[in-house]
KELO-413040 format. One line per 4 residues: number of its first residue (from 1); their letters; for each residue y, z, x of C-alpha. Coordinates in nm, 4 decimals. Layout:
NUM = a = Y Z X; ... .
//
This chain:
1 = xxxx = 0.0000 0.0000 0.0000; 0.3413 -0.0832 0.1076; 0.6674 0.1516 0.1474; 1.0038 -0.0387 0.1576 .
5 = xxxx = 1.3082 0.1511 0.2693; 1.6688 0.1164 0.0763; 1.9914 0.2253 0.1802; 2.2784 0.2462 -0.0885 .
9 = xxxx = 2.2575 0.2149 -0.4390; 2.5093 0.0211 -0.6066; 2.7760 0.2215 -0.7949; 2.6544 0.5547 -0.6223 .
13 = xxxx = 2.8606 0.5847 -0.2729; 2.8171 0.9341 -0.0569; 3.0329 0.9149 0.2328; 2.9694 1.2178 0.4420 .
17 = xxxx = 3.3123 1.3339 0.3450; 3.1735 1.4039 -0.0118; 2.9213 1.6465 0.1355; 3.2110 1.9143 0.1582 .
21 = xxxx = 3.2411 2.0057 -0.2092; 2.9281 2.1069 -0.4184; 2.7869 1.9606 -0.7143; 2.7612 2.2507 -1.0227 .
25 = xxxx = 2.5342 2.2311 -1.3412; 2.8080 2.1039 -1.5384; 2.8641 1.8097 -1.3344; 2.6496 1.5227 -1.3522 .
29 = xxxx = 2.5142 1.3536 -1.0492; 2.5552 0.9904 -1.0088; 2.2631 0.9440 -0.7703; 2.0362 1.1814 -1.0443 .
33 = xxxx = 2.1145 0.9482 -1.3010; 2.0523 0.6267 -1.1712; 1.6985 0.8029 -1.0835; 1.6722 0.8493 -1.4045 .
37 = xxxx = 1.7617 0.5091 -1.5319; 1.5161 0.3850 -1.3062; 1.1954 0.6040 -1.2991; 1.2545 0.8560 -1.5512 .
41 = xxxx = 0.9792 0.7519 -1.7471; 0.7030 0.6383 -1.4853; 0.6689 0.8335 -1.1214; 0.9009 0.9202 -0.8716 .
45 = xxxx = 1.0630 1.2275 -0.6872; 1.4195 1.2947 -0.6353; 1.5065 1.5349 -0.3565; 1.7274 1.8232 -0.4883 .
49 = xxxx = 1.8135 1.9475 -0.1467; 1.6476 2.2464 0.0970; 1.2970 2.2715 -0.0594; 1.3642 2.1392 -0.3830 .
53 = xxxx = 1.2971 1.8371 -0.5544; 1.2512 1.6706 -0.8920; 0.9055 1.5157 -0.9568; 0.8498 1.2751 -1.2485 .
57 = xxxx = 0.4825 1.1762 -1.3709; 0.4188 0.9882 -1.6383; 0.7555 1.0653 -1.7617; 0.7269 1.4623 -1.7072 .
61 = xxxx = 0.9833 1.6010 -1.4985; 0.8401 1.8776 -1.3060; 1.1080 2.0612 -1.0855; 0.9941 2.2859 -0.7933 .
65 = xxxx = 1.1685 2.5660 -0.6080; 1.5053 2.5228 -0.7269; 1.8025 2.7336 -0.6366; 2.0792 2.6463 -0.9399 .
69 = xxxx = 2.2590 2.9708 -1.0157; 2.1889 3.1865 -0.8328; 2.3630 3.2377 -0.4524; 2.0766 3.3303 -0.1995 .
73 = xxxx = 2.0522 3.6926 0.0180; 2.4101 3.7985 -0.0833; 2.5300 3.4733 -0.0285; 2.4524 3.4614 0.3367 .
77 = xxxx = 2.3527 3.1224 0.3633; 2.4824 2.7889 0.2665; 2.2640 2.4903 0.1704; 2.4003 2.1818 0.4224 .
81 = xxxx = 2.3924 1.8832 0.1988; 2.4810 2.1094 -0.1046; 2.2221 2.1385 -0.3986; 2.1819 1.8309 -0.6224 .
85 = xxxx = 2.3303 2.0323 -0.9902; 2.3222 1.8681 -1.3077; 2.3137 1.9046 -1.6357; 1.9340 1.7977 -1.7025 .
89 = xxxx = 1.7952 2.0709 -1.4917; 1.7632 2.2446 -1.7990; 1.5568 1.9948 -1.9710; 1.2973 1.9575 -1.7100 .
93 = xxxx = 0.9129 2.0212 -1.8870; 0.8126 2.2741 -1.6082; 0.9536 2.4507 -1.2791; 0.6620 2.5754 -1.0380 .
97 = xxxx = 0.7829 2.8330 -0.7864; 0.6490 2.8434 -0.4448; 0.7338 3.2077 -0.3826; 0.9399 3.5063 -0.4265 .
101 = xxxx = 1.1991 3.4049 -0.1318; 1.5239 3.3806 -0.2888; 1.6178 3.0448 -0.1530; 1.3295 2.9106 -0.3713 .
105 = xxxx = 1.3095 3.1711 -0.6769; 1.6036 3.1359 -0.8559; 1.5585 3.4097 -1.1753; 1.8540 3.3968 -1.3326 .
109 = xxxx = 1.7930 2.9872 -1.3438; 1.4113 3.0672 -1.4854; 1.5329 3.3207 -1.7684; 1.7934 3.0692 -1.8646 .
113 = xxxx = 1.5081 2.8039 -1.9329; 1.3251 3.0585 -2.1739; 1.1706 2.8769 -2.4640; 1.2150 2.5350 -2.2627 .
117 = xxxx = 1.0117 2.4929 -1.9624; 0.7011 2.6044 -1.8409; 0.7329 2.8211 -1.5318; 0.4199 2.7308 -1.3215 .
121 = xxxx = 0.2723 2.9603 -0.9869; 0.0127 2.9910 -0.7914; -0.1856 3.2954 -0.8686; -0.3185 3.5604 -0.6004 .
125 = xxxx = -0.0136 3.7493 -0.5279; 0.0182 4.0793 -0.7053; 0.3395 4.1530 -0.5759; 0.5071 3.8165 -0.6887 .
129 = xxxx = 0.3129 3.8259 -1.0286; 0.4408 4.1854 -1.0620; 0.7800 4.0423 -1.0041; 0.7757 3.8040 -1.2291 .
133 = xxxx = 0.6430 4.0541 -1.5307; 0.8566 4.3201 -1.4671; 1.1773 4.0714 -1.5051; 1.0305 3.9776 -1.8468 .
137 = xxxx = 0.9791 3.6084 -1.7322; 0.8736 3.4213 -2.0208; 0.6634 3.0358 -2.0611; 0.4994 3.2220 -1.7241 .
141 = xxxx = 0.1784 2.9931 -1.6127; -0.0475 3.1565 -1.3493; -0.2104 2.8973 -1.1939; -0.5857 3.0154 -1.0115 .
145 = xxxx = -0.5174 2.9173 -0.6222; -0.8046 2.6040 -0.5148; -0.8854 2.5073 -0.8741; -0.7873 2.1887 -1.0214 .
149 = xxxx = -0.6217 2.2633 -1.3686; -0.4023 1.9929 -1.5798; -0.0836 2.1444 -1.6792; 0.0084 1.8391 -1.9000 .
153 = xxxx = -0.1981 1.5744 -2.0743; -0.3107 1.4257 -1.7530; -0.0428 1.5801 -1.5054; -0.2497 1.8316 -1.2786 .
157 = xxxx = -0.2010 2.1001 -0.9911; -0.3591 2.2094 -0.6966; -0.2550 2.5174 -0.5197; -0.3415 2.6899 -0.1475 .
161 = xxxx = -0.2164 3.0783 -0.0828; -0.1149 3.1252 0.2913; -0.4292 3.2227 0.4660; -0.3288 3.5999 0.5606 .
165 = xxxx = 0.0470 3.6708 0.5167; 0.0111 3.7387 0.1067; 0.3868 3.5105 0.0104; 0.3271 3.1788 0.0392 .
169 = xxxx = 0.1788 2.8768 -0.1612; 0.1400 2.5364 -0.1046; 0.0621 2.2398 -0.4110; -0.0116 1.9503 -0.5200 .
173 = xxxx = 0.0961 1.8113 -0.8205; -0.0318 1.4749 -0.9272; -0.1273 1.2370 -1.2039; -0.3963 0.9038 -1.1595 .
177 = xxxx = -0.0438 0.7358 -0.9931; 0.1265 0.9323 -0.7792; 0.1189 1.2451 -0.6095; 0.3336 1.5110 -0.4261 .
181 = xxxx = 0.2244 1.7239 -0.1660; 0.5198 2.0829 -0.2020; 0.4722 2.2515 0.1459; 0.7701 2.5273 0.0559 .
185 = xxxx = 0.7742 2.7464 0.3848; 0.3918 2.7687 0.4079; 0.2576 2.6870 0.7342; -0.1386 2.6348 0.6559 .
189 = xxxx = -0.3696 2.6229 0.9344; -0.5497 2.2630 0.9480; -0.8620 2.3861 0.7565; -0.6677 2.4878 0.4418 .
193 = xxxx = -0.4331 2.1654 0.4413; -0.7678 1.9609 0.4214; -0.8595 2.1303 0.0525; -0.5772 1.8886 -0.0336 .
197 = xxxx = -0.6912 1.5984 0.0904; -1.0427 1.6601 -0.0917; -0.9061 1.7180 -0.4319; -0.6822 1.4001 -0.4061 .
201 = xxxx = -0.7383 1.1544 -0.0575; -0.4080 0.9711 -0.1278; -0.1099 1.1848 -0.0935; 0.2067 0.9754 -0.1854 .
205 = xxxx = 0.4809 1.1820 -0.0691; 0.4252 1.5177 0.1359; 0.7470 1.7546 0.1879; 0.6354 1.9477 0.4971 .
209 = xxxx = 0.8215 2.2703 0.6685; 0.9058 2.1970 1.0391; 1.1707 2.4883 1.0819; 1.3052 2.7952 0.9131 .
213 = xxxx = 1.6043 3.0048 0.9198; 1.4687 3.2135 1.2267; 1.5478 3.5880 1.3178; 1.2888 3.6180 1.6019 .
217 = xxxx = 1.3782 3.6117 1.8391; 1.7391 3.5835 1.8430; 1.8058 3.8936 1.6767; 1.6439 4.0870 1.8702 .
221 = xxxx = 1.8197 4.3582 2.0728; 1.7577 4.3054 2.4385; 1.8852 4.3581 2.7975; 2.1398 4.0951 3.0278 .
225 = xxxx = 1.8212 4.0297 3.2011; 1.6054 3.9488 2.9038; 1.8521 3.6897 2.8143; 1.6982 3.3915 2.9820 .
229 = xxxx = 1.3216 3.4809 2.8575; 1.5027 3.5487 2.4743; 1.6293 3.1727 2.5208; 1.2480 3.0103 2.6292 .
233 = xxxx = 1.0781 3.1991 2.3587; 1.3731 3.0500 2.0925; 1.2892 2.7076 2.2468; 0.8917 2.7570 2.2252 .
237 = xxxx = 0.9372 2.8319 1.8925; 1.1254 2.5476 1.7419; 0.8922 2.3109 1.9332; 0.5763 2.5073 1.7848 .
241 = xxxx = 0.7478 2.4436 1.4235; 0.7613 2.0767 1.5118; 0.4346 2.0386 1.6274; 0.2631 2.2091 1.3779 .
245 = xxxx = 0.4565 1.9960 1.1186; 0.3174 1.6432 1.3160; -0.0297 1.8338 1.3137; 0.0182 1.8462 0.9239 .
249 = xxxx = 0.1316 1.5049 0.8827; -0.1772 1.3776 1.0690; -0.4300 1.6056 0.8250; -0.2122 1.5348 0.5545 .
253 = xxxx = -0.1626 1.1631 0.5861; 0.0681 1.1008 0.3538; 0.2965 0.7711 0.2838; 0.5940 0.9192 0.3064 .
257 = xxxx = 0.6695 1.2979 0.5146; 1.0017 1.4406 0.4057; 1.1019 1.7245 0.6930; 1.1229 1.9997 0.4127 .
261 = xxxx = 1.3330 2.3134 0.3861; 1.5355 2.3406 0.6479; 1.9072 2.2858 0.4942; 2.0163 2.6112 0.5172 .
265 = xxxx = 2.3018 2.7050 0.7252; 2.4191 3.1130 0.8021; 2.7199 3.1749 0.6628; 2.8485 3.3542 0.9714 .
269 = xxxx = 2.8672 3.3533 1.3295; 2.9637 2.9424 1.2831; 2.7037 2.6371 1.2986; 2.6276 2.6348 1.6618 .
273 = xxxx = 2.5298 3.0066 1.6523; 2.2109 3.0599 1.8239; 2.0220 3.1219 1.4745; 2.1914 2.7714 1.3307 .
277 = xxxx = 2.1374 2.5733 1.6161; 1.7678 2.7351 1.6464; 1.7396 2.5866 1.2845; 1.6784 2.1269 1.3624 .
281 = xxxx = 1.8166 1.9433 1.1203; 1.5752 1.6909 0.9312; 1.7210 1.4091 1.1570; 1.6711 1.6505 1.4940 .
285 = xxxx = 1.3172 1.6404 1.3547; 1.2983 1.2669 1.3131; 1.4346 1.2238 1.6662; 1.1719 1.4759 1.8177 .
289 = xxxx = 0.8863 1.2684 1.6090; 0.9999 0.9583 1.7425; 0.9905 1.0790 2.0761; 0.6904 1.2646 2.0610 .
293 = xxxx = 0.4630 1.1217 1.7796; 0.5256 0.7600 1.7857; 0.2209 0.6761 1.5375; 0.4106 0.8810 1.2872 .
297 = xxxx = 0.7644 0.7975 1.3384; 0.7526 0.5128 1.0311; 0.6418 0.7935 0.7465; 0.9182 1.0426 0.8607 .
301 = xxxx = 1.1902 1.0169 0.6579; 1.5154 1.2496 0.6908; 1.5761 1.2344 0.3061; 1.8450 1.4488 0.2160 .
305 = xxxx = 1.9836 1.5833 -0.1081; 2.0407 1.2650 -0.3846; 1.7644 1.0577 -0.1935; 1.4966 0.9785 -0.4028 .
309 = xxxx = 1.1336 0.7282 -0.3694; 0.9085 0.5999 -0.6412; 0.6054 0.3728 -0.6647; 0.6564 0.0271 -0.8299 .
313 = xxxx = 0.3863 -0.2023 -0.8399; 0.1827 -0.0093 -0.5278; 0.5119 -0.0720 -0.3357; 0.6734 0.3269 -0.2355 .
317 = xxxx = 1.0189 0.2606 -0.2343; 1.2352 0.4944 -0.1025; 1.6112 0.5187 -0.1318; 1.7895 0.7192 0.1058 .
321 = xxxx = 2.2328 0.7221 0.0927; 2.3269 0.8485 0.4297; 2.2524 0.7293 0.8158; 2.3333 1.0244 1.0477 .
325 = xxxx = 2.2366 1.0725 1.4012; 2.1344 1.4644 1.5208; 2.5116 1.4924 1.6306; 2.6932 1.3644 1.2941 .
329 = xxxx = 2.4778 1.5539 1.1158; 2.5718 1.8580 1.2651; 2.9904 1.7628 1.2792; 2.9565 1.7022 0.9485 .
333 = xxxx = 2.7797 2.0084 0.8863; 3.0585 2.2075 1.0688; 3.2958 2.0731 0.8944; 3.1057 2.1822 0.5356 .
337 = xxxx = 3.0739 2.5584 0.6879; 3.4250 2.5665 0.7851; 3.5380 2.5448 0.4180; 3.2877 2.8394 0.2985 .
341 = xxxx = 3.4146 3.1676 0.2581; 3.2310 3.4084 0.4927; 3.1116 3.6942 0.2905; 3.2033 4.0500 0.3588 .
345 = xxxx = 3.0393 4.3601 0.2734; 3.1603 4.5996 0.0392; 3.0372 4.9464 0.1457; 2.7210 4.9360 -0.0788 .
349 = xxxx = 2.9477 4.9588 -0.3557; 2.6908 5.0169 -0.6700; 2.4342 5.1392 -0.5023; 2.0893 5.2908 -0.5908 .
353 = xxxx = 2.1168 5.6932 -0.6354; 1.9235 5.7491 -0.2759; 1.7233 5.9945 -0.4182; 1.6052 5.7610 -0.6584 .
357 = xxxx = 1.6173 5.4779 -0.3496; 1.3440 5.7194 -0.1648; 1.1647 5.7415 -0.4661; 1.1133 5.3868 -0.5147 .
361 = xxxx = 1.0853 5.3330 -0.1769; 0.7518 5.6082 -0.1575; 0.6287 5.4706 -0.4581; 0.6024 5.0563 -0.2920 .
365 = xxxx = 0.4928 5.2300 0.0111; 0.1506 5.2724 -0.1802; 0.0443 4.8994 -0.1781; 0.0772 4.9396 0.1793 .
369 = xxxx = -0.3295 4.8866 0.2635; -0.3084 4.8966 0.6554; -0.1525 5.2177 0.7296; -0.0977 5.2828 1.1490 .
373 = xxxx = 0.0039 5.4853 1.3928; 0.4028 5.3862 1.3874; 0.7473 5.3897 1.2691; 1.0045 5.1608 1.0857 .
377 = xxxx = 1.3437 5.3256 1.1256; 1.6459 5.1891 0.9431; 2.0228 5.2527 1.0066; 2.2052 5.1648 0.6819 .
381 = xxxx = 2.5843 5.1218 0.6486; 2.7451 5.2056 0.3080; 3.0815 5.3714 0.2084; 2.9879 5.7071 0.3787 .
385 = xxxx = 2.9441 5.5760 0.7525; 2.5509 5.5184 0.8961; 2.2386 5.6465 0.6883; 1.9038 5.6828 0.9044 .
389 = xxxx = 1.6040 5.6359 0.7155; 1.2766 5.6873 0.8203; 0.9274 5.6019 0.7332; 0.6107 5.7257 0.8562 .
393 = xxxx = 0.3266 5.3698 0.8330; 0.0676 5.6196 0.9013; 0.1787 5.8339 0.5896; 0.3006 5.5877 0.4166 .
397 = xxxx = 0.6190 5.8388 0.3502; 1.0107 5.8034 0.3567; 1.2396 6.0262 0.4291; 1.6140 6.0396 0.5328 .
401 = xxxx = 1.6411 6.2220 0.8517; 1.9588 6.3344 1.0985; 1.7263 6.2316 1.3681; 1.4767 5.9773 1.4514 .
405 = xxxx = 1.0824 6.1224 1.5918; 1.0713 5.9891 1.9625; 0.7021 5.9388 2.1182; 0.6084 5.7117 1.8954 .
409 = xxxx = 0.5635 5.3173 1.8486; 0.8779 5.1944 1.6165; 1.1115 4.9210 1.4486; 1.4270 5.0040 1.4280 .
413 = xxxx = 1.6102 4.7586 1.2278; 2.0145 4.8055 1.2296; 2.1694 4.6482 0.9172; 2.5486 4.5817 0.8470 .
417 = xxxx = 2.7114 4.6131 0.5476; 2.5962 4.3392 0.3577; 2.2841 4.3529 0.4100; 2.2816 4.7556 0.3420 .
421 = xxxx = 2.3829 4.6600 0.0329; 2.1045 4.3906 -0.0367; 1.8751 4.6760 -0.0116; 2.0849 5.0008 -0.1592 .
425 = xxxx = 2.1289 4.8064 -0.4494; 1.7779 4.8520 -0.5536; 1.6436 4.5136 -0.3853; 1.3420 4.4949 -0.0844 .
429 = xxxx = 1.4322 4.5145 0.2556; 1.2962 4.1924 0.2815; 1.6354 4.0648 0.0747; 1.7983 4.2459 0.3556 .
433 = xxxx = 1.6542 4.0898 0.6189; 1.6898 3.7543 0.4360; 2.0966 3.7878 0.5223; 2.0042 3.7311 0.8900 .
437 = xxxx = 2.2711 4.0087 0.9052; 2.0536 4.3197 1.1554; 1.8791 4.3685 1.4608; 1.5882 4.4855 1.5714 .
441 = xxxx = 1.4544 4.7041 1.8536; 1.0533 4.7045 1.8851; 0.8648 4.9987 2.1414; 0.6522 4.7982 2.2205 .
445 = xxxx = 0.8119 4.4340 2.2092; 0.5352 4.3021 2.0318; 0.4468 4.1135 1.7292; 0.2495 4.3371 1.4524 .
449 = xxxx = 0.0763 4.1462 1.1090; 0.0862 4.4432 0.9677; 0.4237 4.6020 1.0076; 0.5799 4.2107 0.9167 .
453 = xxxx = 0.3367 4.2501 0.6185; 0.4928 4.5916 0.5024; 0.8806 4.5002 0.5815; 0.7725 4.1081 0.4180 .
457 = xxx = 0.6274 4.2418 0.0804; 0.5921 4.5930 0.0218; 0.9377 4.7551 0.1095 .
//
């Protein structure tokens, strides 16, 4: 089967210069409609921007992982293009969330669409599911994970759960004409990404993660001397992104790869902070698979927000608006952050009762199934100066404390303002963390499953 590349659309025109102000639900989008006009009632995906996108089967619109009203971690980070918004987002037949990362789980979008939309996820994650119920979701679909099941009159999914880390799911969604592979942030080891292939050989367009917004190791707390070995291990860990990514292309073998969630900017600290340039852009990614995968080169495509592809005939087309090179991208992202409002804390203004805080806190800390040896200390900033909090993995206790133990192995995470007040508010410290906005200090300085598990999902 053949895939034929267009650029431009006549009477839709994105000059880069457009990029700078955002698209809202009450606006409609040019480049959404003439998708529409087009495909809306055969098959065809239109890429939302960041890890959403807009799937059509059979005339079904099926949108995944999109973030419409609601402003990520505190409004930390900024999505570079901005999020396709339109009106019809609320007439879509079903949304399927990924996971409970607030960059893909929008809840205020999903209670809106009550009555009107399924809301479709991948089963296998108490915590998420728990989520979910307690905020009274409603049209809620719990898919089993590895079993085929039709959500419409021949539309049907296909989900994988992250092999160990409990948050992630990957799917496929597909009808007898066309099928999308949603990768979200899950990196699957080879084994896992074949189940795919197995249910459904042909894989029309796969939207894989190469990078992430990544705190390790950059905010780490470390010595002058450590500085050099802190830059290597940033570098070894964008190319390990990358390669794992061409590994999945070449198990996946789709007709089309989209580099896939990765539009996020930080909202502080400017774009060519360490953390932001860390972060390749979907054409740094095209670049680096050119260079280093030249058997897949001709499948990548750095679709961005407004770009959409369909099959015709057997013919993929895909229609892409923009031509950037790594270092337009980037001025043009610059120029986007420059015009957002940094955010600024507000002294945990509202905040959880901390009795109450500690209470909820001791009560999570029960799902915590691998207790150790070791502590997670926290320094918290709200209205009153620096809170210490401090909890015991082998006890699975919290308590507030003057002073932190010594003697024994730690994290000590040191959040700011805003992202004091992520958590204070009554949120998990994983929304903290999400604002990119601590550090950490780790006795030993090594990597632990089970701590990331507890600060990831159970805090």
């Amino acid at each position: 089967m053949k895939t034929h590349i267009y650029t431009g659309v006549e009477g839709v025109n994105h000059p880069s210069e457009a990029l700078c102000s955002c698209d809202t639900p009450g606006v409609e989008n040019q480049a959404l409609r003439q998708f529409y006009a087009t495909y809306g009632q055969s098959n065809g995906l239109f890429y939302m921007g960041h890890a959403s996108v807009l799937a059509v089967f059979g005339g079904k619109r099926i949108l995944f992982d999109p973030v419409v009203l609601s402003k990520p971690y505190g409004d930390s980070w900024a999505f570079f293009p901005p999020q396709i918004q339109d009106p019809s987002v609320f007439e879509v037949d079903a949304v399927v969330i990924s996971h409970i990362h607030q960059d893909h789980y929008d809840l205020q979008f999903i209670k809106a669409l009550v009555g009107k939309a399924k809301i479709v996820v991948i089963g296998g994650r108490p915590s998420f599911l728990k989520d979910l119920v307690d905020n009274d979701v409603k049209g809620l679909c719990v898919i089993d994970p590895e079993v085929v099941t039709e959500i419409f009159d021949g539309v049907s999914i296909f989900g994988v759960l992250h092999e160990t880390n409990g948050i992630d799911s990957s799917a496929i969604v597909f009808n007898d004409k066309f099928c999308v592979y949603h990768g979200n942030d899950n990196y699957l080891q080879p084994s896992s990404l074949r189940k795919f292939t197995q249910i459904r050989p042909e894989i029309d367009v796969a939207c894989i993660p190469y990078a992430y917004v990544h705190w390790y190791p950059f905010l780490l707390e470390h010595d002058k001397h450590e500085a050099t070995a802190i830059a290597q291990e940033g570098d070894r860990l964008v190319r390990l992104y990358m390669d794992d990514c061409l590994n999945s292309i070449r198990v996946l073998k789709p007709r089309v790869m989209i580099p896939f969630g990765a539009n996020l900017l930080l909202n502080h600290g400017g774009l060519y902070s360490a953390i932001n340039m860390a972060v390749r852009t979907p054409v740094e990614f095209c670049e680096y698979a050119n260079s280093h995968a030249a058997d897949l080169a001709d499948l990548v495509k750095p679709m961005l927000a407004g770009d959409y592809c369909s099959v015709v005939d057997g013919v993929l087309n895909v229609v892409t608006e923009r031509n950037f090179d790594g270092e337009t991208y980037r001025r043009s992202a610059q120029k986007f952050l420059a015009g957002v409002r940094p955010v600024q804390g507000d002294g945990a203004h509202g905040a959880t009762d901390p009795q109450v805080f500690l209470e909820t806190l001791n009560y999570r800390l029960q799902a915590f199934t691998a207790p150790e040896s070791h502590i997670v200390r926290v320094d918290l900033q709200d209205a009153g100066g620096t809170s210490k909090l401090e909890i015991d993995c082998a006890a699975r206790e919290a308590h507030w404390v003057q002073t932190y133990n010594e003697g024994i192995d730690y994290h000590h995470f040191k959040l700011d303002s805003v992202s004091s007040s992520a958590w204070l508010r009554g949120g998990r410290l994983e929304e903290a963390i999400g604002t990119r906005r601590f550090t950490l200090r780790r006795v030993p300085n090594s990597y632990s499953k089970s701590i990331l598990r507890l600060v990831s999902t159970v805090l």
